[in-house]
MDAnalysis code that builds the backbone (N, CA, C; Angstrom):
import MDAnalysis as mda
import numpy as np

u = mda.Universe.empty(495, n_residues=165, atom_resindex=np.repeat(np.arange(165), 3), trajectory=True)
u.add_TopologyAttr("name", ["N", "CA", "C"] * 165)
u.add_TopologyAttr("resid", np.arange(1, 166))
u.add_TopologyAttr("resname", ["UNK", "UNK", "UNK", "UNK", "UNK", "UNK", "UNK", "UNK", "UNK", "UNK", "UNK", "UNK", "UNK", "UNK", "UNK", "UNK", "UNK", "UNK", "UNK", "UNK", "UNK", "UNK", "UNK", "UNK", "UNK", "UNK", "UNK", "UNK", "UNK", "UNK", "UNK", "UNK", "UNK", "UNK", "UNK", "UNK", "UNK", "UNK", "UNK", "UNK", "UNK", "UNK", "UNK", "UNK", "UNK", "UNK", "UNK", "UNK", "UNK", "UNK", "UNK", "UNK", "UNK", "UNK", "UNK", "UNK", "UNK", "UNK", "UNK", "UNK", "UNK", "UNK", "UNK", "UNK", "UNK", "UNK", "UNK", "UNK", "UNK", "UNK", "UNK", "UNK", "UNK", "UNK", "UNK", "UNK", "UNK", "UNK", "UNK", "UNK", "UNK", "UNK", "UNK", "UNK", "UNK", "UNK", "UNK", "UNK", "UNK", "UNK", "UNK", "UNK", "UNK", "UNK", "UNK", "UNK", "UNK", "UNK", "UNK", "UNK", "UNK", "UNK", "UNK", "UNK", "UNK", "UNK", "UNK", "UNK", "UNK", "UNK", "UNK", "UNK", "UNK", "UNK", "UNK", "UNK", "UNK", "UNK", "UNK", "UNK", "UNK", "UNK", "UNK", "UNK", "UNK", "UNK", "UNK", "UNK", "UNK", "UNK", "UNK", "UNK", "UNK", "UNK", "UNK", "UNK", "UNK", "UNK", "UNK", "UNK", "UNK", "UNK", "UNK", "UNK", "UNK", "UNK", "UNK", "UNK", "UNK", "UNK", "UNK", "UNK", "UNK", "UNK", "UNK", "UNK", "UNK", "UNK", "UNK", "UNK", "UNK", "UNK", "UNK", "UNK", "UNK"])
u.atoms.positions = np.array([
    [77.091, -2.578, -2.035],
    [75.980, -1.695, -1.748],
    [76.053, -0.505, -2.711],
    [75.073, -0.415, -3.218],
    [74.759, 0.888, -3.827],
    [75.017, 2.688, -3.207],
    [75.627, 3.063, -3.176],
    [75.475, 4.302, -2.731],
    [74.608, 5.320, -3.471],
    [73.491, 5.567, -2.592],
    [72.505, 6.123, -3.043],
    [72.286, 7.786, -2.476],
    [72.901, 7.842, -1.260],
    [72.331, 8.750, -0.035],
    [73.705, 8.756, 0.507],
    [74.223, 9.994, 1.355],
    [74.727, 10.037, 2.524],
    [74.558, 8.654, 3.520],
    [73.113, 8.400, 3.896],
    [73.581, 7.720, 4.920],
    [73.684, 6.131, 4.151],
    [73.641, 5.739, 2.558],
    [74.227, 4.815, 2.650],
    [75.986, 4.644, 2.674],
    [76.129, 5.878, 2.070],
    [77.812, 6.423, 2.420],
    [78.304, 6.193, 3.887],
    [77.575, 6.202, 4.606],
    [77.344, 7.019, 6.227],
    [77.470, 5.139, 6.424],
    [76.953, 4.212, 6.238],
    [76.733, 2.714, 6.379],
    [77.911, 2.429, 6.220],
    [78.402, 2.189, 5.080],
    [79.739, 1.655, 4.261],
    [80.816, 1.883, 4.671],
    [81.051, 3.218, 5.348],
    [82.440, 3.776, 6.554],
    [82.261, 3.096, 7.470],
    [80.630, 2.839, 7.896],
    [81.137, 2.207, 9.837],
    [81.147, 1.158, 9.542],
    [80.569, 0.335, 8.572],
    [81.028, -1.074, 8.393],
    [82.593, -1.305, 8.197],
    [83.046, -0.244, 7.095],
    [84.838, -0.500, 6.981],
    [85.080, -0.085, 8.632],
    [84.910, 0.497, 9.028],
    [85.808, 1.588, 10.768],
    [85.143, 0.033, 11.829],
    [84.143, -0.882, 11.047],
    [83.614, -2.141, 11.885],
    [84.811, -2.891, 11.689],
    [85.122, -3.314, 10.383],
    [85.785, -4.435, 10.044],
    [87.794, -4.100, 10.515],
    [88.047, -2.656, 10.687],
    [88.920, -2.134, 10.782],
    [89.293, -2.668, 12.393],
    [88.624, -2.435, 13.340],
    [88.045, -2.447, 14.602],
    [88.331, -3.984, 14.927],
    [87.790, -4.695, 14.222],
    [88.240, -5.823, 14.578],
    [89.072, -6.475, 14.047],
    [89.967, -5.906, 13.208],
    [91.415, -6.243, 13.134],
    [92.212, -6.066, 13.584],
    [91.969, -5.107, 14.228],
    [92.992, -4.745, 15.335],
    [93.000, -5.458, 16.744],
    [91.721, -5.899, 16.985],
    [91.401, -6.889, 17.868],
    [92.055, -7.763, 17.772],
    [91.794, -8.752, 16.483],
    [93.039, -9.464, 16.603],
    [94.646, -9.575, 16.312],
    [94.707, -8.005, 16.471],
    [96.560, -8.047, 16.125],
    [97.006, -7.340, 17.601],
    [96.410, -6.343, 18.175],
    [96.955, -5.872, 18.911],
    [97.405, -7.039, 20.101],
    [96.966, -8.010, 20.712],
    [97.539, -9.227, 21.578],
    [98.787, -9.274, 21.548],
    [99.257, -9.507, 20.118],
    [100.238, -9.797, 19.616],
    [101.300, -9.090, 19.338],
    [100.900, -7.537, 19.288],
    [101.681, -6.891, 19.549],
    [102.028, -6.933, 21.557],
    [101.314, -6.867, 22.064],
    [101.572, -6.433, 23.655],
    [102.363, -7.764, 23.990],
    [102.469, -8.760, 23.281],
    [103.536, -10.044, 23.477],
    [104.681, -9.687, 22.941],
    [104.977, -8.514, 21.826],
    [106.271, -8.947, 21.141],
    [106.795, -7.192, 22.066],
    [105.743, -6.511, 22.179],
    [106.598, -5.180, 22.788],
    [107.657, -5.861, 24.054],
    [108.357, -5.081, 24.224],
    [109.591, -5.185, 24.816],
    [109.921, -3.950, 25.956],
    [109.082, -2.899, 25.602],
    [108.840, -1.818, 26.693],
    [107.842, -2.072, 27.809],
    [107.794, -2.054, 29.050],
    [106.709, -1.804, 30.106],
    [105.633, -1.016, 29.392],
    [106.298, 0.219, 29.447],
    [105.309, 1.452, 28.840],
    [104.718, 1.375, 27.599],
    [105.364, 0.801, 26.525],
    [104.423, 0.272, 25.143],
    [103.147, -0.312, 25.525],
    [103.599, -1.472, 26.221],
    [102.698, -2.736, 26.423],
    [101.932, -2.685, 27.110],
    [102.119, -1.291, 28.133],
    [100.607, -0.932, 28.769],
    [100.097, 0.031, 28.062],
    [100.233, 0.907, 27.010],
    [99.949, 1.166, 25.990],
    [98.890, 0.372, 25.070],
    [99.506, -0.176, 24.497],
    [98.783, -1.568, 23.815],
    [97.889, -2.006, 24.646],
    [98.101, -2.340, 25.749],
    [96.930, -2.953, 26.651],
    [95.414, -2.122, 26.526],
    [96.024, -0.917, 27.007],
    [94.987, -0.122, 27.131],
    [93.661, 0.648, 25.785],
    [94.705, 0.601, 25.076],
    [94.037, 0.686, 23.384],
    [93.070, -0.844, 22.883],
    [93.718, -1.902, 23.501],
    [93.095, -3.080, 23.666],
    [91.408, -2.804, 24.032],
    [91.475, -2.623, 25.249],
    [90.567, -1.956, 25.820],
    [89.480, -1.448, 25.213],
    [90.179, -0.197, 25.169],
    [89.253, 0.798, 24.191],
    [88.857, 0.241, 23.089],
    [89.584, -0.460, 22.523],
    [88.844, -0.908, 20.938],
    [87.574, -1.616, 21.618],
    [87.978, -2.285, 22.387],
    [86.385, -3.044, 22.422],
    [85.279, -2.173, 22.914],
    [85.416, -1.128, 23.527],
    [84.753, -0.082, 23.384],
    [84.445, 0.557, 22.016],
    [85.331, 0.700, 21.373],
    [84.935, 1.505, 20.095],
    [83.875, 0.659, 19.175],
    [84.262, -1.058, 19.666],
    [83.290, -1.680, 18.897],
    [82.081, -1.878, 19.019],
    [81.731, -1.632, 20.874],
    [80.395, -1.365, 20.878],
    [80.016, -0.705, 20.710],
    [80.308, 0.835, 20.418],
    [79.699, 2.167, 20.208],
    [79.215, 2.012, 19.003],
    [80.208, 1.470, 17.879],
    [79.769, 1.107, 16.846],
    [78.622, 0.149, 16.499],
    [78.693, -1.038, 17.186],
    [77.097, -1.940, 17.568],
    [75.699, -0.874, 17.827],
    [76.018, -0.502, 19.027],
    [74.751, 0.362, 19.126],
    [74.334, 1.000, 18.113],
    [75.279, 1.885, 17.090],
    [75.082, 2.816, 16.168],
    [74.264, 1.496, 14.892],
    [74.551, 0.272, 14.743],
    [74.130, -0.617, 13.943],
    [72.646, -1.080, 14.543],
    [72.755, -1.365, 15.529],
    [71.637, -1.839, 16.347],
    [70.425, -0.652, 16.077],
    [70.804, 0.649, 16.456],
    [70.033, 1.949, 15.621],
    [69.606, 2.205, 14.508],
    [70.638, 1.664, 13.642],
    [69.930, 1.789, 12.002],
    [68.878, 0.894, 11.701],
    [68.484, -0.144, 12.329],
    [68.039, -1.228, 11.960],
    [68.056, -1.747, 11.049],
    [67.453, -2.274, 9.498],
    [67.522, -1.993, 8.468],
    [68.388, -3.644, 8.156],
    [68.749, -4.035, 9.389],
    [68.930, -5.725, 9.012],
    [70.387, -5.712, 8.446],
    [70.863, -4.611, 8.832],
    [72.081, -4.151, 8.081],
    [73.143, -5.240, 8.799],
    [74.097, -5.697, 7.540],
    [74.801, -6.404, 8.150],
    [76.611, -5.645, 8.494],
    [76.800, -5.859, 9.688],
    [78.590, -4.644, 9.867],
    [79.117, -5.782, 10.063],
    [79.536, -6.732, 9.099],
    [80.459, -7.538, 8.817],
    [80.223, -7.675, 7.561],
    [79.621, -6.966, 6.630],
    [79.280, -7.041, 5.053],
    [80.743, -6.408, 4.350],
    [81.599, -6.095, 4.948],
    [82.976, -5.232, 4.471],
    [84.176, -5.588, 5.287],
    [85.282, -5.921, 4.157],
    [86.440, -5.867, 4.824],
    [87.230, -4.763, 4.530],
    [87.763, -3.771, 5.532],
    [88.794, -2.703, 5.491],
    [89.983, -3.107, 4.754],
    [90.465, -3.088, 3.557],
    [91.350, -3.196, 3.127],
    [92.710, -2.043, 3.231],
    [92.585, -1.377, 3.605],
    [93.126, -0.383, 4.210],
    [93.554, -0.445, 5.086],
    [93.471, -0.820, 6.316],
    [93.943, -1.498, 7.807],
    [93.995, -2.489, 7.661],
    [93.318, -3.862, 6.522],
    [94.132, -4.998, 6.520],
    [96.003, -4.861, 5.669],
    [95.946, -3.772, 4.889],
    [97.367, -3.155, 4.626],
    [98.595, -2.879, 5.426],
    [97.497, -2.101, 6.574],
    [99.102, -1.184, 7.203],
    [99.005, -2.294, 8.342],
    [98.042, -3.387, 8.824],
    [98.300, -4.293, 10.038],
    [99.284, -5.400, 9.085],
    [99.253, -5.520, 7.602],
    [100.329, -6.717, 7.123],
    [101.618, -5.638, 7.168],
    [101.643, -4.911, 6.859],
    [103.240, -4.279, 7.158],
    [103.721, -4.067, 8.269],
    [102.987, -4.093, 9.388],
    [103.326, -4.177, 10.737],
    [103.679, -5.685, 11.051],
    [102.953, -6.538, 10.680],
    [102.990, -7.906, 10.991],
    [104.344, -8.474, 10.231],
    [104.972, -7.644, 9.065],
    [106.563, -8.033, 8.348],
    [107.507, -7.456, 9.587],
    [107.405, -6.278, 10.004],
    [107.935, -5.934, 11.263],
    [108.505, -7.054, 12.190],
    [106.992, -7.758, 12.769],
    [107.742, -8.444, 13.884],
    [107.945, -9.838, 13.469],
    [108.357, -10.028, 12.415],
    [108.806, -10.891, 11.678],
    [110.019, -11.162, 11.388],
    [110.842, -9.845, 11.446],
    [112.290, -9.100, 10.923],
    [112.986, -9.333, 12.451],
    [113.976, -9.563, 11.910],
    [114.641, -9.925, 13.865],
    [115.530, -8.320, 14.023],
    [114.730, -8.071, 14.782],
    [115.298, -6.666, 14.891],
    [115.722, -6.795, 16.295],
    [116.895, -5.790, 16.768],
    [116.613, -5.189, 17.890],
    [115.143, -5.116, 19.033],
    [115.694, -5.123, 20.600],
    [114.333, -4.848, 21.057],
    [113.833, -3.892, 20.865],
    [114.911, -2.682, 20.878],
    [114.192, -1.179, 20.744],
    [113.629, -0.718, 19.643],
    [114.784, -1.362, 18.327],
    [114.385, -1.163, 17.077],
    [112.919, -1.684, 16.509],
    [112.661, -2.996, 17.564],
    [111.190, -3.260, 17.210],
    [109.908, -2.710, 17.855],
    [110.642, -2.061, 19.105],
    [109.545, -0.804, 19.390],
    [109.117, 0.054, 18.966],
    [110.178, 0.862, 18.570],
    [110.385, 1.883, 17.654],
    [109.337, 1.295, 16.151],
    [109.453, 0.766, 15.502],
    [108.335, -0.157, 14.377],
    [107.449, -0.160, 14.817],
    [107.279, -1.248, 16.007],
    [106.205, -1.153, 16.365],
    [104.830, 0.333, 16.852],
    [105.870, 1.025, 17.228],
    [104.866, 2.689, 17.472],
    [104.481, 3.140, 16.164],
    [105.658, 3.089, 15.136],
    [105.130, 3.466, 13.528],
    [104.203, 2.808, 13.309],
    [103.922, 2.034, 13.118],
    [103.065, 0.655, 12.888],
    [101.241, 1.406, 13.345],
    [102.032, 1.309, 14.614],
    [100.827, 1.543, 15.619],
    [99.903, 3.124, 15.332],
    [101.043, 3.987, 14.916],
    [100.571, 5.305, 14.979],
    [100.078, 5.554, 13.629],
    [99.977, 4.608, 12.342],
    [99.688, 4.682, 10.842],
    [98.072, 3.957, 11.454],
    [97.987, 2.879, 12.192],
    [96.792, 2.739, 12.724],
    [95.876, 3.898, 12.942],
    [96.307, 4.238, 13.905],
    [95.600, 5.406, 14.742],
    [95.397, 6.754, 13.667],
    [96.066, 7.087, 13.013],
    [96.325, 8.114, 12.011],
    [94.997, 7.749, 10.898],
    [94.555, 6.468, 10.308],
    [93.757, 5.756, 9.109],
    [92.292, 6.098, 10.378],
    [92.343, 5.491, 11.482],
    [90.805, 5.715, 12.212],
    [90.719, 7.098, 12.269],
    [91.430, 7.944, 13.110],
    [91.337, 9.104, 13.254],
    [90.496, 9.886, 12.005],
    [90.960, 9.367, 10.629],
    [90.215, 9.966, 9.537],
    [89.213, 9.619, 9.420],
    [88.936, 8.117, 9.697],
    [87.860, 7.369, 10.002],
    [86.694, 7.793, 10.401],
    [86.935, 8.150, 11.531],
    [86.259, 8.335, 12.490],
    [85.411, 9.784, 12.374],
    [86.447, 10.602, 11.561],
    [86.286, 11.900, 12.136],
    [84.981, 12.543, 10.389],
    [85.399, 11.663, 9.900],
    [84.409, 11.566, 8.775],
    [82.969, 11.356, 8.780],
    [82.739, 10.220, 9.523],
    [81.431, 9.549, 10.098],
    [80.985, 10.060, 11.157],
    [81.725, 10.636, 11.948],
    [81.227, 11.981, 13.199],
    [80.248, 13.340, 11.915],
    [81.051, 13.564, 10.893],
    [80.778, 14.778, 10.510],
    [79.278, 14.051, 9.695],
    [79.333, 13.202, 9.327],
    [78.194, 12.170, 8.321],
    [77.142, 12.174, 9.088],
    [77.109, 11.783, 10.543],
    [75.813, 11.424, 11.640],
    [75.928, 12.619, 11.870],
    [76.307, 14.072, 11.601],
    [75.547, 15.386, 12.385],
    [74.826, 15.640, 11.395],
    [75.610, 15.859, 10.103],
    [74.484, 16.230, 8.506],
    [73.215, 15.260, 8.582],
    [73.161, 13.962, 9.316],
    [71.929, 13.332, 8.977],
    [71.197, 13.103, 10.396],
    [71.614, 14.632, 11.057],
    [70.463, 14.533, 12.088],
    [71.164, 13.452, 12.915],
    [71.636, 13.079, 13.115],
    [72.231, 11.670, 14.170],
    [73.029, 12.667, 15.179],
    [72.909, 13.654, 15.914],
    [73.599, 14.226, 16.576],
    [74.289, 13.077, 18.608],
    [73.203, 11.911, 18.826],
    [74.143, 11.156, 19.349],
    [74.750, 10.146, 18.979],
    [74.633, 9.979, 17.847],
    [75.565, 9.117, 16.809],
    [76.897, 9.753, 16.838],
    [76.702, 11.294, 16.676],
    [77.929, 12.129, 16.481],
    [78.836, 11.873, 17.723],
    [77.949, 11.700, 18.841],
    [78.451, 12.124, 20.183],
    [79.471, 10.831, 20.261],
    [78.957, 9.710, 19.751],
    [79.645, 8.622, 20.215],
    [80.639, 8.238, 18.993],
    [81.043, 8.653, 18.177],
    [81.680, 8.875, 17.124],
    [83.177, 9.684, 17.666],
    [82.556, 10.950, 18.022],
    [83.103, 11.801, 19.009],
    [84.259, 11.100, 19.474],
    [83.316, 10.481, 20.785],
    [84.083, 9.780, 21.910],
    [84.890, 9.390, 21.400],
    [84.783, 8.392, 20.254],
    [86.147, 7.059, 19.586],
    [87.201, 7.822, 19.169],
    [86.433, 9.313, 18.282],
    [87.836, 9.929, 17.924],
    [88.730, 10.602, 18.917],
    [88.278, 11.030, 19.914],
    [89.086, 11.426, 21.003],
    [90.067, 10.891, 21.212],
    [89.341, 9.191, 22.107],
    [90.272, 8.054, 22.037],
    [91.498, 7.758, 21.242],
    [91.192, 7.974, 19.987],
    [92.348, 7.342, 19.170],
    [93.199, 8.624, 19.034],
    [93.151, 9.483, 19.190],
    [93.604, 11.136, 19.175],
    [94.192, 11.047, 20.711],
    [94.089, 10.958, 21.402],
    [94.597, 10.408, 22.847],
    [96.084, 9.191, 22.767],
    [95.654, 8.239, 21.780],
    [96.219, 6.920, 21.609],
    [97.263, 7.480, 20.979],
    [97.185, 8.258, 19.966],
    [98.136, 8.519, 18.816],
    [99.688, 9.357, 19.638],
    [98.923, 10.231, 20.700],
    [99.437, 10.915, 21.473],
    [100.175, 10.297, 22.616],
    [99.959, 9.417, 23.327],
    [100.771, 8.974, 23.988],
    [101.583, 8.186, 23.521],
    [101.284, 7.436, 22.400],
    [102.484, 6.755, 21.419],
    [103.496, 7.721, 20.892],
    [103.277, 8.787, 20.394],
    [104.477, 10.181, 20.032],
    [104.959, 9.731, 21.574],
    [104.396, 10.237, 22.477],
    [105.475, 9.833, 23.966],
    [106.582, 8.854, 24.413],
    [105.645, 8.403, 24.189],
    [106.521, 6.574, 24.069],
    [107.682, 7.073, 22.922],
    [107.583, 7.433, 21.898],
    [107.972, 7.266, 20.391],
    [109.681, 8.435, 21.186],
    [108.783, 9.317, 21.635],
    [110.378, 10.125, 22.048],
    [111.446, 9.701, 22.883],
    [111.247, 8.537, 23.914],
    [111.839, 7.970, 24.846],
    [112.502, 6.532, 24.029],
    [111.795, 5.902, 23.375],
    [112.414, 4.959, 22.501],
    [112.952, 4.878, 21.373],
    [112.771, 5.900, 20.475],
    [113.391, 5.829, 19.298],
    [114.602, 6.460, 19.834],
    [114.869, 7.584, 20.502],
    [116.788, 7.581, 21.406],
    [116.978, 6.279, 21.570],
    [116.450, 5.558, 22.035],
    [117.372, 4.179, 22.296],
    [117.424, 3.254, 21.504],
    [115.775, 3.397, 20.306],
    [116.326, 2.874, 19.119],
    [117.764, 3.011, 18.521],
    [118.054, 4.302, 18.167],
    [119.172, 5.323, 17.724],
    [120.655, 4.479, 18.586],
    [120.589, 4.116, 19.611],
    [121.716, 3.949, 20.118],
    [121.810, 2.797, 20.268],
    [120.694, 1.899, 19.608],
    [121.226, 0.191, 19.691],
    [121.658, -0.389, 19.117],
])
């Protein structure tokens, strides 16, 4: 796509934060099988969740542009990156804790790439007048700003026991 305008700039992010979205869809499962913590894995569960939330917010916002636009026209190469270095992780026979401990890094380089994501294309839909575009933009970044945060939690209780395994 040509970038012509803001909002074709404004297109090209939610298609990558689209294609991002559903990579994680299909990795996070797989993480909540290999976690080894209660508390991770309802973690994971729950971010599960939410993504599929984040992906409809994102639909609607497509469904809005109209324009025949396709949000599978882009693959995030960027989150297909940090989900293959996570995926060498649970590959590596580590420790259980030690692969928790990975696994939250893993998880929190996720959350850290949307967060910018997100918080970009929030600021993109207010400059172009999209102020409930913003709103629901908003919402996702909260979410993952929430996510990032209870993983530091997790991250303080397990990496001690990483440390001592």
């Amino acid at each position: 796509m040509k970038l012509r305008s803001l909002r074709d700039l404004f297109i090209e992010e939610l298609q990558d934060l689209y294609s991002a979205e559903g990579q994680i869809l299909e990795t996070l499962p797989g993480m909540i099988e290999e976690a080894n913590s209660p508390e991770l894995k309802r973690a994971f569960k729950e971010h599960l969740d939410q993504t599929r939330e984040h992906v409809r917010r994102l639909d609607r916002i497509f469904d809005e542009l109209g324009d025949k636009i396709d949000r599978k026209d882009k693959t995030c190469k960027g989150m297909k990156g940090i989900l293959k270095d996570g995926e060498e992780l649970l590959d590596s026979e580590a420790e259980s804790e030690v692969l928790d401990a990975g696994m939250i890094a893993a998880a929190q380089r996720v959350e850290h790439y949307e967060i910018a994501g997100y918080g970009t294309v929030k600021v993109f839909a207010k400059l172009l007048g999209q102020n409930a575009w913003a709103n629901l933009l908003g919402q996702t970044l909260e979410e993952e700003k929430q996510t990032d945060q209870k993983l530091t939690q997790i991250a303080n209780r397990i990496n001690v026991e990483a440390r001592a395994a």
